[in-house]
FINU-771813 format. One record per residue (C-alpha): residue number from 0; residue in one letter; x, y, z. Coordinates in nm, 3 decimals, decimal comma. Example, Ala and Ser with C-alpha at 12.3 -4.5 7.8 and 13.67 -1.06 7.14 Angstrom:
seq=0 | type=A | u=1,230 | v=-0,450 | w=0,780
seq=1 | type=S | u=1,367 | v=-0,106 | w=0,714
***
This chain:
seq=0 | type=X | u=3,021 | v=0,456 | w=-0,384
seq=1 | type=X | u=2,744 | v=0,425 | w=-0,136
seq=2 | type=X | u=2,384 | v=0,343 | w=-0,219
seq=3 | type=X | u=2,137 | v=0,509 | w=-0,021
seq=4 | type=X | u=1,783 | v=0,482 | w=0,022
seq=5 | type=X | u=1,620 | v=0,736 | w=0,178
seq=6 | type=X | u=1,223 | v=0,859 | w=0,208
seq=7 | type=X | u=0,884 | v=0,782 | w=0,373
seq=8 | type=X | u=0,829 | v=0,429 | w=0,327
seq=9 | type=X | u=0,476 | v=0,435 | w=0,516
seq=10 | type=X | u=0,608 | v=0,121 | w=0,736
seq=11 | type=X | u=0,731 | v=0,059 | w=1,061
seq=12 | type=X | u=1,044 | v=-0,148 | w=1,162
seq=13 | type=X | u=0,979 | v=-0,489 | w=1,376
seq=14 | type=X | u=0,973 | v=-0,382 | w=1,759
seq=15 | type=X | u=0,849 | v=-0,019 | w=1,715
seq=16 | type=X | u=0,710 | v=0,149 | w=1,997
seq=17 | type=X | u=0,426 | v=0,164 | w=2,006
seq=18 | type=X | u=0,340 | v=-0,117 | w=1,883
seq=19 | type=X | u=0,060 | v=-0,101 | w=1,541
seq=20 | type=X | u=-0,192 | v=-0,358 | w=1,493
seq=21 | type=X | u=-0,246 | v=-0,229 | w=1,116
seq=22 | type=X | u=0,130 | v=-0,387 | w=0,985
seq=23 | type=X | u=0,094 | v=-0,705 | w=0,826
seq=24 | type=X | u=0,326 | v=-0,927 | w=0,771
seq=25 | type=X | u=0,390 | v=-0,786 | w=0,386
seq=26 | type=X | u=0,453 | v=-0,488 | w=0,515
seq=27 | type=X | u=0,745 | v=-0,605 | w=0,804
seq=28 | type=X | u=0,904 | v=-0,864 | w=0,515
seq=29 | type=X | u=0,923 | v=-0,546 | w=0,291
seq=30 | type=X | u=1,133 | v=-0,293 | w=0,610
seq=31 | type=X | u=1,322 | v=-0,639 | w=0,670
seq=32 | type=X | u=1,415 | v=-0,670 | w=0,286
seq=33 | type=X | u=1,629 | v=-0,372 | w=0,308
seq=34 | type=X | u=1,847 | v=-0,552 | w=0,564
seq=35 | type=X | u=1,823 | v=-0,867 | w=0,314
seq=36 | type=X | u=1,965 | v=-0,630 | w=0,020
seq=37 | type=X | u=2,296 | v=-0,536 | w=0,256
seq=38 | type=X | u=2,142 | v=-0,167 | w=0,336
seq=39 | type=X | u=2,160 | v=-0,083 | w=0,708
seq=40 | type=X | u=1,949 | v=0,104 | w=0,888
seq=41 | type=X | u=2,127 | v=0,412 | w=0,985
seq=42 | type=X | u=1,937 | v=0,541 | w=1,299
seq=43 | type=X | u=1,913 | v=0,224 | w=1,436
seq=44 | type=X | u=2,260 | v=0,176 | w=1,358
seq=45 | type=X | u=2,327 | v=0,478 | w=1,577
seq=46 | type=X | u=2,057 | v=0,465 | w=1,806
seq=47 | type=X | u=1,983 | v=0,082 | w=1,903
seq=48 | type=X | u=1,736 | v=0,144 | w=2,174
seq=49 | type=X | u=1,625 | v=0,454 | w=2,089
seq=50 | type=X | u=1,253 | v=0,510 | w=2,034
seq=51 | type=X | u=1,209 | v=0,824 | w=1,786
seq=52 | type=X | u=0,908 | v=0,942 | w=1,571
seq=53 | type=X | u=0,928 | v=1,088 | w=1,235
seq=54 | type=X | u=0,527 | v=1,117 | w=1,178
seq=55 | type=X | u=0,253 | v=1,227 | w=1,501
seq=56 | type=X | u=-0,143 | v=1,141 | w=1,392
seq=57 | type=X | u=-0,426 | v=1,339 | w=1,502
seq=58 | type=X | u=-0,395 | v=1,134 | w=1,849
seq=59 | type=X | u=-0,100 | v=1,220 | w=1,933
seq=60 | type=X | u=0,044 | v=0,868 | w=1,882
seq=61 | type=X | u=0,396 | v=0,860 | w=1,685
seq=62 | type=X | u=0,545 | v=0,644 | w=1,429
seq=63 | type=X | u=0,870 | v=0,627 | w=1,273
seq=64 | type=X | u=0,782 | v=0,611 | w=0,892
seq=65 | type=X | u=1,098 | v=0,810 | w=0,746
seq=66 | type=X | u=1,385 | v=0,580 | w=0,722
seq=67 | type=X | u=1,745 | v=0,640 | w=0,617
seq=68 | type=X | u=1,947 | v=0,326 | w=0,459
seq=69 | type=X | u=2,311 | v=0,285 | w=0,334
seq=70 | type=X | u=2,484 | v=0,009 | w=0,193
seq=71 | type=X | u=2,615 | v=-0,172 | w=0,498
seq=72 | type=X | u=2,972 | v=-0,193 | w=0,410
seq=73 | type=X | u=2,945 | v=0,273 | w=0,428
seq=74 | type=X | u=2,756 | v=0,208 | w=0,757
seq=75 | type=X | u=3,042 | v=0,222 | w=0,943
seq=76 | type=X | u=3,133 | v=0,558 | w=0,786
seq=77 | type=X | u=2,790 | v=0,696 | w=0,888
seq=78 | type=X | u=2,881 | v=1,006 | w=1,148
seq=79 | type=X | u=2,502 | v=1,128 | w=1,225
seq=80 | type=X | u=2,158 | v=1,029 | w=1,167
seq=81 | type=X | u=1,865 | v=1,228 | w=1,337
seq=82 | type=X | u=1,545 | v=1,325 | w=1,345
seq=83 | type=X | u=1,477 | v=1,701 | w=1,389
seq=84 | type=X | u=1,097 | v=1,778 | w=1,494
seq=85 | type=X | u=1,081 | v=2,185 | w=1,410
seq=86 | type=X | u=0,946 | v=2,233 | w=1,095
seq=87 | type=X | u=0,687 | v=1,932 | w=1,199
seq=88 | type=X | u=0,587 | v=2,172 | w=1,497
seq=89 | type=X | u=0,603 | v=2,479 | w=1,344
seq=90 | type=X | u=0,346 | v=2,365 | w=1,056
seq=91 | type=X | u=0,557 | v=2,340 | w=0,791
seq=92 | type=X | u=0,517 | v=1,949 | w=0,731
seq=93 | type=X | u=0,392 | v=1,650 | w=0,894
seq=94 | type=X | u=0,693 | v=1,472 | w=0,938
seq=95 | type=X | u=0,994 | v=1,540 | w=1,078
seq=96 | type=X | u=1,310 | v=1,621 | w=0,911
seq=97 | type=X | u=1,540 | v=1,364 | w=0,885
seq=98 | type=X | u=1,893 | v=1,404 | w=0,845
seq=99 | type=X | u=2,192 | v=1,197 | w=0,793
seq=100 | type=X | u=2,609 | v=1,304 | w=0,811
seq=101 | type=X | u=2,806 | v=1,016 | w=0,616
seq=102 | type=X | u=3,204 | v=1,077 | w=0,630
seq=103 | type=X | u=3,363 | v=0,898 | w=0,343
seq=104 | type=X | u=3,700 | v=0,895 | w=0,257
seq=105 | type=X | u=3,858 | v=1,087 | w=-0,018
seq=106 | type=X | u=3,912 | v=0,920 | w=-0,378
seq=107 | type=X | u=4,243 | v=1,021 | w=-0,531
seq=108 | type=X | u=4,284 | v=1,190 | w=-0,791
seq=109 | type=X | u=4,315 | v=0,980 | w=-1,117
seq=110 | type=X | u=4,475 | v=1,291 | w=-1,319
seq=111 | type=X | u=4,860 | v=1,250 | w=-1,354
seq=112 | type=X | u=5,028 | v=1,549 | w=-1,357
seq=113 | type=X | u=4,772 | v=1,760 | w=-1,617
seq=114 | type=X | u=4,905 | v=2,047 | w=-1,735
seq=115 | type=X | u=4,699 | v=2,323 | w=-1,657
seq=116 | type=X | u=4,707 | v=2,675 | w=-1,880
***
């Protein structure tokens, strides 16, 4: 079964665009010690060198706070992962909705030949 972790976590990956001076180096070790736990990342799984933000502050300046992991051996299984901005625009919220499509494969049935009345 997969684990996943999903949510606001209030942080920002290493690298983000644009760059925040506020991060400290707590608060990178704790987005790294996902990776360190065998949970993948999925966007950035998907989307390596895409920049996408889940979050916009009064200036207009965007993070990407809402993060989407899965154990790493189900990130291969991982079909979408995507931020959708409409309900952030429309009012609704003030993040985005995140969503994520994970195809795993069916578990056979354990039953042997019930009989069924």
């Amino acid at each position: 079964m997969p684990v996943i972790v999903a949510g606001d976590l209030n942080v920002v990956e290493r690298g983000h665009q644009p760059p925040h001076k506020v991060f400290g180096a707590w608060e990178y070790a704790f987005c790294d010690s996902f990776q360190a736990t065998n949970l993948t990342d999925v966007f950035r799984h998907l989307h390596p060198d895409k920049t996408a933000h889940s979050w916009y502050g009064l200036t207009g300046a965007g993070s990407r706070f809402d993060h989407v992991f899965v154990s790493t051996p189900h990130a291969a299984h991982v079909a979408a992962c995507d931020y959708h901005q409409q309900a952030r625009e429309a009012g609704l919220t003030d993040h985005a909705v995140m969503t994520l499509r994970l195809g795993l494969p069916a578990i056979p049935s354990t039953s042997r030949g019930a009989d069924v009345r």
